[in-house]
N, C-alpha and C positions, 0 to 999 in steps of 0.2 A: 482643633483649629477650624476656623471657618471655612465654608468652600471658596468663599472670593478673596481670604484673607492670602496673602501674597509673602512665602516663607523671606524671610530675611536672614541677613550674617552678619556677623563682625568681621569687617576689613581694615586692617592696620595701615596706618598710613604713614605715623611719625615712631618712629624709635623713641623710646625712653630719653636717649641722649643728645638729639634733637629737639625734644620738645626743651629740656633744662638747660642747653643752649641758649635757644631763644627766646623764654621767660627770664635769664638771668642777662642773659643780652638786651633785653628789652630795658631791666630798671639800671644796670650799666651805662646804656646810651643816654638813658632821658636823666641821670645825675649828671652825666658829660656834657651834653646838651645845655643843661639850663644852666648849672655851675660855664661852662666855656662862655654865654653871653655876658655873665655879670664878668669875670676878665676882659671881654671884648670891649663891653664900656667903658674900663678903665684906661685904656687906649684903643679908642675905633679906629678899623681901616677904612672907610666911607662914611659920608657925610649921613650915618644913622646910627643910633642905638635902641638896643632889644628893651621893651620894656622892662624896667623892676621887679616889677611883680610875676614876671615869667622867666625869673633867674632864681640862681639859687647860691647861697654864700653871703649873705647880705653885705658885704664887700669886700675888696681884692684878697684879702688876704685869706681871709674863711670858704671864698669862690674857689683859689687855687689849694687848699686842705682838702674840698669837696672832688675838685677832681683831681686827685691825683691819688688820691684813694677810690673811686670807681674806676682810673685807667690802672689799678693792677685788679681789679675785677673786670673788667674788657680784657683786659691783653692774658691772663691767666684763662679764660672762658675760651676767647678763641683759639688758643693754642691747643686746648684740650679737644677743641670741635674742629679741628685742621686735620689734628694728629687720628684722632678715630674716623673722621669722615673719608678720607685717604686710604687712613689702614683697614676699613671696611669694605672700600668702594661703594662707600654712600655719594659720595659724589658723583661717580661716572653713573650709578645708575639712577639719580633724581636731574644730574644737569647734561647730560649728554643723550643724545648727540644735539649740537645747535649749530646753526650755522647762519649768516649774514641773511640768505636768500629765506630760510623758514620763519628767520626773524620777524619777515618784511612780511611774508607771506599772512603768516599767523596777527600781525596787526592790522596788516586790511582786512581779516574777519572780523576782528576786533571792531575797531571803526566802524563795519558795517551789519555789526550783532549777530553774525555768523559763528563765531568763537567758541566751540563747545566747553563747558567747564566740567571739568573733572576734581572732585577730591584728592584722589589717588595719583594721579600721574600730573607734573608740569608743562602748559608748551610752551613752547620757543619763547616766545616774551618772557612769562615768568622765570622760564632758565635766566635768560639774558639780564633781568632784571635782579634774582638773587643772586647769580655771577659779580655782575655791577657790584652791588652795594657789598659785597665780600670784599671787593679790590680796592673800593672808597674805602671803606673800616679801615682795613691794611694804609693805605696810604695815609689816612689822617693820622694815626697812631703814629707810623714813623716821622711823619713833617711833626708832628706835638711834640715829639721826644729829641727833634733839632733845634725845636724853639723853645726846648727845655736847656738840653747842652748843647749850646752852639759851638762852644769850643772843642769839645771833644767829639762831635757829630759833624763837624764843620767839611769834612768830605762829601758828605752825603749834602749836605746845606747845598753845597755849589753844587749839585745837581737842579734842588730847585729854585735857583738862583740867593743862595745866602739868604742869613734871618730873616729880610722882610719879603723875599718869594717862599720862605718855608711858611712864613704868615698867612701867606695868600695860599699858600697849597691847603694849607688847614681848616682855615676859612670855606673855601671851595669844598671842600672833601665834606666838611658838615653840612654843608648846605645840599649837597647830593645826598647825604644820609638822611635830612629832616624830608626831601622832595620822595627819596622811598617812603622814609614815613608815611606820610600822606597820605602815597598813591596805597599804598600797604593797607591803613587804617578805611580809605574810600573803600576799597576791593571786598573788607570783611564785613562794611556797611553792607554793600550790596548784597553781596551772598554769606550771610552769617554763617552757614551749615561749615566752614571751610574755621569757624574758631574752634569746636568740639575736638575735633580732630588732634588738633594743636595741646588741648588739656588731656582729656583721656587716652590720646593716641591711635582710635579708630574710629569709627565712622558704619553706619548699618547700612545697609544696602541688599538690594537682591540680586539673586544668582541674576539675571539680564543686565541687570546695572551692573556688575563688576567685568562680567565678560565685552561689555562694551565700552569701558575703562580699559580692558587690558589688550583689545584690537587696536586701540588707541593710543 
């Protein structure tokens, strides 16, 4: 080894079952996605529709085949990534602890490029923001499955105010899922180093860089 060469490690960042989560959660969402606009079309709630060519199903009938065979691939996926993230305490130790005031705290770094980024560990935004979009998923799936059976769902319905507020709850929920997107797909623009992680499940780094990840 060189004198100035600088030893590095493998640091694990994603579990196996984590990462097949979220690559099967990824092609999940985006057949839900683009399959849910060509139904959208066939009855809009708002004076728009999604373009053709960025749907999938090429009409009502083939649209609703399309998704409802990716939502027993969502709703199968997540249940399995609910039930180990829980039974492992993946969850308390990648989202907790968060709270309102680091929320806040950690986006005015943000905002003012202060923000340290970490491979390894999440802050508070990112908790908040993967938190979110867990609880959007969760709610689109059950408003989709009242505006599948409203009759037999129709308790749940009048919560959000019957078929055409389970409409709009669904609508909304996707639309919060596509704005993760987004922000999700900007984030790995910017700092690609943070996709590797996500395939192979670690990330190199040296003994100072892990130990200042882990004061952190």
């Amino acid at each position: 080894m060189a004198a100035n060469q600088v030893p590095r490690e493998k640091v694990y960042v994603h579990k196996l079952f984590v990462r097949v989560f979220h690559w099967v959660n990824a092609l999940g969402m985006t057949l839900m996605i683009m399959s849910g606009w060509r139904i959208y079309n066939a009855s809009p709630l708002f004076d728009f529709r999604f373009p053709n060519g960025i749907t999938l199903g090429g009409w009502l009938a083939g649209a609703l085949q399309w998704h409802f065979a990716a939502m027993w691939l969502l709703v199968a996926n997540l249940l399995v990534y609910l039930i180990v993230g829980f039974a492992t305490g993946h969850f308390k130790r990648r989202f907790t602890p968060v709270s309102p005031s680091s929320v806040a705290g950690d986006m005015a770094k943000a905002l003012t490029g202060k923000l340290p980024h970490s491979a390894t560990t999440y802050n508070s935004v990112q908790k908040a923001a993967y938190i979110g979009v867990l609880l959007a998923i969760v709610l689109t799936i059950v408003s989709g499955a009242v505006v599948w059976k409203p009759v037999q769902l129709q308790e749940i319905g009048l919560l959000m105010g019957g078929y055409e507020g389970a409409r709009l709850v669904h609508f909304f929920g996707m639309a919060a899922i596509c704005a993760f997107i987004v922000l999700h797909l900007t984030l790995v623009l910017l700092v690609p180093s943070t996709l590797m992680p996500m395939i192979l499940g670690w990330v190199s780094k040296t003994k100072r860089e892990t130990e200042a990840s882990h004061e952190r």
